[in-house]
MARRO-821628 format. One record per residue (C-alpha): residue number from 0; x, y, z. Coordinates in Angstrom, 1 decimal, always signed. Layout:
# residues N
<vovex NUM,<X,Y,Z>> ...
# end
This chain:
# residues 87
<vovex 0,<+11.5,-4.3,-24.3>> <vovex 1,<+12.4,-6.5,-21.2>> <vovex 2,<+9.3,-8.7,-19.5>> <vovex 3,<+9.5,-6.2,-16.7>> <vovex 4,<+9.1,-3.2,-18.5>> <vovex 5,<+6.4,-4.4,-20.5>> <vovex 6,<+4.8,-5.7,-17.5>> <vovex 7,<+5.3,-1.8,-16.0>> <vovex 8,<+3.7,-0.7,-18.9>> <vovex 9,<+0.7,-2.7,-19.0>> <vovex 10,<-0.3,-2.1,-15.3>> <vovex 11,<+0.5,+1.5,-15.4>> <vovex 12,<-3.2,+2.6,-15.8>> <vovex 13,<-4.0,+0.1,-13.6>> <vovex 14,<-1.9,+1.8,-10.8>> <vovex 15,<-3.9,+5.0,-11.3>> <vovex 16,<-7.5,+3.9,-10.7>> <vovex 17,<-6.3,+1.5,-7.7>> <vovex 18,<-5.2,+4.9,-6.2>> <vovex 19,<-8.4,+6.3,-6.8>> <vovex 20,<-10.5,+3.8,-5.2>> <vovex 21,<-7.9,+3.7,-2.2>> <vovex 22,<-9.0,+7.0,-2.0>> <vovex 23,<-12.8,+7.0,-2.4>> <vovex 24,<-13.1,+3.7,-0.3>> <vovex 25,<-10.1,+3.6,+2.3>> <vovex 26,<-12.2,+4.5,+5.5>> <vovex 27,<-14.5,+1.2,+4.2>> <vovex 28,<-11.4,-1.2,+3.5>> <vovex 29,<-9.8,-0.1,+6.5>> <vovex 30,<-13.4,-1.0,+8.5>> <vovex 31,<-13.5,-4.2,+7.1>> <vovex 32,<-9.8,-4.8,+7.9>> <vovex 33,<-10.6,-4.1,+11.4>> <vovex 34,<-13.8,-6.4,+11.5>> <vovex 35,<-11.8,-9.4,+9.9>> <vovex 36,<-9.2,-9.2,+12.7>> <vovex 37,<-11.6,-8.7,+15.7>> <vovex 38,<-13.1,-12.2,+14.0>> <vovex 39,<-9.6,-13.9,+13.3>> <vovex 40,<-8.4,-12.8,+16.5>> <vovex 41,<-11.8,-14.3,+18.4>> <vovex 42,<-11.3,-17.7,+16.3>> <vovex 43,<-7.7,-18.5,+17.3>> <vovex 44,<-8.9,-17.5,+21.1>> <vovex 45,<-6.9,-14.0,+21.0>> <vovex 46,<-3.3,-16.6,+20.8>> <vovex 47,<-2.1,-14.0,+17.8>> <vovex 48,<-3.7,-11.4,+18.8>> <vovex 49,<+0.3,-9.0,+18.3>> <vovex 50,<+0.5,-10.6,+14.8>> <vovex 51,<-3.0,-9.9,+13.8>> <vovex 52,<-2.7,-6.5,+14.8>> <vovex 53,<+0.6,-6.0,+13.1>> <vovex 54,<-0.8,-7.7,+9.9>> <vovex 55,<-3.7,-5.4,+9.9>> <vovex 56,<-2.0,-2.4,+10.9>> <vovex 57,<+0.5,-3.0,+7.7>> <vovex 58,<-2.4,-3.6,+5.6>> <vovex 59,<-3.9,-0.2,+6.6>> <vovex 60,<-0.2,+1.3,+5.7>> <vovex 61,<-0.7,+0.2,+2.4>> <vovex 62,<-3.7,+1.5,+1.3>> <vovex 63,<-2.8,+4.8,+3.4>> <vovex 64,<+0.1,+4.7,+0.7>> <vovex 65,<-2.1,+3.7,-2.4>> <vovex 66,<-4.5,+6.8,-1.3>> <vovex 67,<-2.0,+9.3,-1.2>> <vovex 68,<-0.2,+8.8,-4.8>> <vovex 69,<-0.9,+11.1,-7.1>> <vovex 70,<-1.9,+8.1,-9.6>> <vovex 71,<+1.4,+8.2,-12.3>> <vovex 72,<+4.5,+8.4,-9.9>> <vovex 73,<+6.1,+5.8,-7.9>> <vovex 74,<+6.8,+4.9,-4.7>> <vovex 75,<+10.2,+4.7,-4.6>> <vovex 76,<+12.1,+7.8,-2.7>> <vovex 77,<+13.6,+10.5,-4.1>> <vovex 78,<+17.0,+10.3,-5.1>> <vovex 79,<+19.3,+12.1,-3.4>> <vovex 80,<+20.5,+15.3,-3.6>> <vovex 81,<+23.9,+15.0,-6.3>> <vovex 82,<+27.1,+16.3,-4.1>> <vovex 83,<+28.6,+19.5,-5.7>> <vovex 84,<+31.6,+19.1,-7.9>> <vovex 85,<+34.9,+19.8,-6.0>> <vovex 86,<+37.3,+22.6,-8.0>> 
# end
């Protein structure tokens, strides 16, 4: 077994109750998300206020994406649908 898999395999039920808190506790991560960037963006004098905005908005994507797996799958896409043979 390669470093990766065994890595895989070792976080796997990890993967499962990180999904479950996203989705007990998202509304309260996303909150806090919010408050740290109305105070980062306050510090710097509202210079990076775009990239603050983007960073947060991104960090709210992910946990939207951690609440939303059904705790064992992945997040790669589906692969696509296999071209019929031609005859």
């Amino acid at each position: 077994m390669g470093l990766m898999d065994d890595l895989k395999a070792r976080l796997g039920p990890a993967k499962g109750k990180v999904s479950g808190l996203a989705q007990q506790h998202g509304h309260k991560v996303a909150h806090g998300l919010d408050q740290a960037a109305k105070v980062v963006d306050e510090k710097t004098g509202r210079k990076y206020s775009g990239k603050i905005r983007t960073g947060t908005a991104k960090a709210k994507d992910a946990v939207d994406r951690l609440a939303h797996k059904d705790g064992g799958g992945t997040t790669d896409p589906p692969d696509p649908p296999t071209p019929p043979h031609a005859s």
